[in-house]
C-alpha positions in Angstrom: 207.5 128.7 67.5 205.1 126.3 69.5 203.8 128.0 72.5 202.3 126.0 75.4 201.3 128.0 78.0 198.7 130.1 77.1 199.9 133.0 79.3 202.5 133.2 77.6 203.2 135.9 74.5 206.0 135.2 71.9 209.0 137.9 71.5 210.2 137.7 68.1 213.6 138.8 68.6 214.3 135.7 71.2 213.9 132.5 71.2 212.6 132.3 74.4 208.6 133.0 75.3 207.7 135.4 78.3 204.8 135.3 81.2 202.8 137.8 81.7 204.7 137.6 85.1 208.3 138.3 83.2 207.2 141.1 81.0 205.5 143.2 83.6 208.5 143.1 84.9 210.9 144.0 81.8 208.5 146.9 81.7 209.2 147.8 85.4 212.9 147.1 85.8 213.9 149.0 82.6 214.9 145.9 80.4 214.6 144.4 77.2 214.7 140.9 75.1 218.0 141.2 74.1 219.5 142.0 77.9 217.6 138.7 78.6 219.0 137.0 75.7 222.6 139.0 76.9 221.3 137.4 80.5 220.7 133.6 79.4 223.8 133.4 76.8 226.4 134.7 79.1 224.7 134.3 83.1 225.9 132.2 85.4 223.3 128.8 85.2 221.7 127.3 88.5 218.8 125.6 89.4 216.4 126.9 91.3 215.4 123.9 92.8 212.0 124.8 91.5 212.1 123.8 87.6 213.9 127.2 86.8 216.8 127.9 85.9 218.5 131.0 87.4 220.6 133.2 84.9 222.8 135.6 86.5 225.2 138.3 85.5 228.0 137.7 88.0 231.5 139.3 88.1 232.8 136.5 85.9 229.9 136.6 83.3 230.0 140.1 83.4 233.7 139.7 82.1 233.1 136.8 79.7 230.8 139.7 78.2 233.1 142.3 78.0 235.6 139.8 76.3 232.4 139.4 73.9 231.6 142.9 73.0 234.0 144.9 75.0 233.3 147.0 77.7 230.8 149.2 77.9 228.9 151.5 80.2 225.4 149.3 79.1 227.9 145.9 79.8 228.8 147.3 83.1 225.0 148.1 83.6 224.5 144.4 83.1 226.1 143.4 86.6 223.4 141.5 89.5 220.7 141.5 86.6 219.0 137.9 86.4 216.5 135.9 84.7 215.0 132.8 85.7 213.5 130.3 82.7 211.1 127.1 83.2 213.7 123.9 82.7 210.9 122.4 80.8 209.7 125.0 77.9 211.9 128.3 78.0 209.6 129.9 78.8 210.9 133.5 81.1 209.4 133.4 84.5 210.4 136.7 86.0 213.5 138.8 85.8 215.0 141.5 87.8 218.1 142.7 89.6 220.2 141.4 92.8 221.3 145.0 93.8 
């Protein structure tokens, strides 16, 4: 895995890398690497018009997921969570919930 931002710190179960940014906030938001792999497989993709990419967990995604894995409380849980991801290296930029 080739990192190339030096603030950022490789998560072995993903394929993406986190900022410092992003993983302060896994830590304060009560998430993990696999809800933001969950986030970024099955979210809704916009740009940001920044050089992210928003990933969110809409009513839709939410049900593509359920179709996925079925439903579950921890599916349901899922709903208004996003993550955003640099366009240019994967790298997560911050995640967090819409409500």
């Amino acid at each position: 895995m080739l990192i190339s931002n030096a603030n950022c710190q490789p998560v072995s179960d993903t394929k993406n890398m986190f900022s410092k940014h992003a993983l302060k906030r896994v830590r304060q938001r009560g998430l993990s690497a696999l809800v933001v792999r969950l986030v970024t497989a099955f979210g809704k993709k916009e740009f940001d018009g920044q050089g992210g990419i928003r990933y969110c967990m809409t009513p839709t995604a939410i049900n593509e997921l359920r179709r996925a894995v079925g439903s579950t409380q921890q599916v349901d849980a899922l709903s208004g969570v996003y993550a955003v991801v640099s366009a240019t290296d994967n790298t997560v930029i911050t995640v967090g919930h819409l409500y």
